[in-house]
Backbone as CSV, one residue per row, in Angstrom:
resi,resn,N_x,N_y,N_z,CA_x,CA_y,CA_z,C_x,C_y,C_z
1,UNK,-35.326,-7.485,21.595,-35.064,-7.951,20.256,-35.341,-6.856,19.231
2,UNK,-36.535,-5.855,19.555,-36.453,-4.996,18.322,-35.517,-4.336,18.688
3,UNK,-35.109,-3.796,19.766,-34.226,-2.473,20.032,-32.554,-2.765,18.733
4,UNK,-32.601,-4.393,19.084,-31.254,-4.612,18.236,-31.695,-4.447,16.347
5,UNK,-32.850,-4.619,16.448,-33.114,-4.574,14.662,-32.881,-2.834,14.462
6,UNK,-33.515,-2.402,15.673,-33.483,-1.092,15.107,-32.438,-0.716,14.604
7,UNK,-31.391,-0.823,15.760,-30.135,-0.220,15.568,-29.303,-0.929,14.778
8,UNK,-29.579,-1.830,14.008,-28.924,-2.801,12.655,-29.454,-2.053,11.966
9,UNK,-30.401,-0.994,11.741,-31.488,-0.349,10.496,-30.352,0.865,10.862
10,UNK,-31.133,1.261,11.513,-29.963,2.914,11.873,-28.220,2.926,11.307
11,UNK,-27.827,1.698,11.627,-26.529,1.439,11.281,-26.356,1.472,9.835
12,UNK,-27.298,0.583,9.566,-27.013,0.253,7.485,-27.710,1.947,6.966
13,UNK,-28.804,2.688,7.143,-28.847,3.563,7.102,-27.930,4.630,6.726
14,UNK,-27.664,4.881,7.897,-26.119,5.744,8.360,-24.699,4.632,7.445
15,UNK,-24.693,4.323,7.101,-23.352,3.584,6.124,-23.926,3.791,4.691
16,UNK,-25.144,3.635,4.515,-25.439,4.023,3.210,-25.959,5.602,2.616
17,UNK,-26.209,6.670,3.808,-25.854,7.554,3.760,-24.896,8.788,3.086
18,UNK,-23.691,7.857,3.953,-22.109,8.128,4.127,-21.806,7.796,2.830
19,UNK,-22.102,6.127,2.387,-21.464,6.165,1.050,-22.383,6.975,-0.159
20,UNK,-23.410,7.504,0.093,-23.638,8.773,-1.097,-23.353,9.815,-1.230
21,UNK,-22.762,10.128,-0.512,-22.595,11.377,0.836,-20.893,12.013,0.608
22,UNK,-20.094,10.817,0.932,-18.727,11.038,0.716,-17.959,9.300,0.453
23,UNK,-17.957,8.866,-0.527,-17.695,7.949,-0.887,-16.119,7.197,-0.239
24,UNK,-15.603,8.474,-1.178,-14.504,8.643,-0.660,-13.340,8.497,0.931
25,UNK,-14.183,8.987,1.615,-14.083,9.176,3.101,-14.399,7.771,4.218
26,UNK,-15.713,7.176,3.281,-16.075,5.537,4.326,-14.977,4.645,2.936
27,UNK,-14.586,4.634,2.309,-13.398,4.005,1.850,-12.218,4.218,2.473
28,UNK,-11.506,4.956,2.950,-10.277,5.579,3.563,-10.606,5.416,5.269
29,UNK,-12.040,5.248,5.373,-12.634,4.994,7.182,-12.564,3.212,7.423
30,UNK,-12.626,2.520,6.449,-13.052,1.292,5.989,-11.587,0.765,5.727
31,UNK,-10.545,1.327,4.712,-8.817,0.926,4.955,-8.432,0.743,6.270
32,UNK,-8.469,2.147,7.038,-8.039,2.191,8.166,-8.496,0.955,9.128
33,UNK,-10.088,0.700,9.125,-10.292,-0.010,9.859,-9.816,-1.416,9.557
34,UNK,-9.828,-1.695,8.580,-9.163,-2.775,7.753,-7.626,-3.070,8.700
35,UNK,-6.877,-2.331,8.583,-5.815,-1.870,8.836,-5.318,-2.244,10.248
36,UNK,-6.308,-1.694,11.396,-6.371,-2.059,12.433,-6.787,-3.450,12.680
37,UNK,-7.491,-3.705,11.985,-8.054,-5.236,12.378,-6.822,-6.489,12.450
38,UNK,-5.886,-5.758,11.120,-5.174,-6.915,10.821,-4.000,-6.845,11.751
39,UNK,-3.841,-5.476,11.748,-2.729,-5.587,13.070,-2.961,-6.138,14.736
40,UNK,-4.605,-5.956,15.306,-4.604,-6.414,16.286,-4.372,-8.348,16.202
41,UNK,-5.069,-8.450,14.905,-4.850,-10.223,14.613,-3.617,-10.643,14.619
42,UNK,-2.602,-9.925,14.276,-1.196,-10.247,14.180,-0.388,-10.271,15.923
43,UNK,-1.193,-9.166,16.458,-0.613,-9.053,17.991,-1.567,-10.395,19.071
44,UNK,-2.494,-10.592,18.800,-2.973,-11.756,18.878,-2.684,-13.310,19.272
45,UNK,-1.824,-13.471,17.498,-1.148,-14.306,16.841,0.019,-14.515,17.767
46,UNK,0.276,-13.341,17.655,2.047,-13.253,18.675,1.462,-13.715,20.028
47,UNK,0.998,-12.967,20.590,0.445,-13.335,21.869,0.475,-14.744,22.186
48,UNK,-0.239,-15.908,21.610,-0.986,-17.034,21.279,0.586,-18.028,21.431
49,UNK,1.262,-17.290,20.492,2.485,-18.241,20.087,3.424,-17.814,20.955
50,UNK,3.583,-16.948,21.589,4.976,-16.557,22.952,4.022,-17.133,24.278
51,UNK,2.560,-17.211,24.299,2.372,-17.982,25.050,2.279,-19.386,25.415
52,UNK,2.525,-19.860,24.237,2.646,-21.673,24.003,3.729,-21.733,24.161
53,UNK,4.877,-21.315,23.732,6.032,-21.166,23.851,6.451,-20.868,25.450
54,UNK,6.013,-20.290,26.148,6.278,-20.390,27.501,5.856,-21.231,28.285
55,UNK,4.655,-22.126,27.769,4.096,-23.157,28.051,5.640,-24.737,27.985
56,UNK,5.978,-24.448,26.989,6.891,-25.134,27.004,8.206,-25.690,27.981
């Protein structure tokens, strides 16, 4: 249980770092990831619905 606090500390740390650091850069790291997220949800989505659909 601590090992996981730690590395929740280390993490927010290191992100708040970054955003003093290069602001710029975890904004444009943070789109992207954005970015990806929504596209795997969309392939997902598809997935979900060509598989009900074959269910049919």
């Amino acid at each position: 249980m601590n090992a996981k606090k730690a590395v929740l500390v280390l993490v927010v740390v290191l992100l708040a770092f970054w955003m003093f650091t290069d602001p710029d850069g975890l904004a444009r790291a943070a789109g992207a990831a954005a970015g990806k997220a929504w596209q795997l949800a969309q392939q997902l989505l598809t997935a979900i619905v060509d598989f009900v659909g074959a269910l049919t």
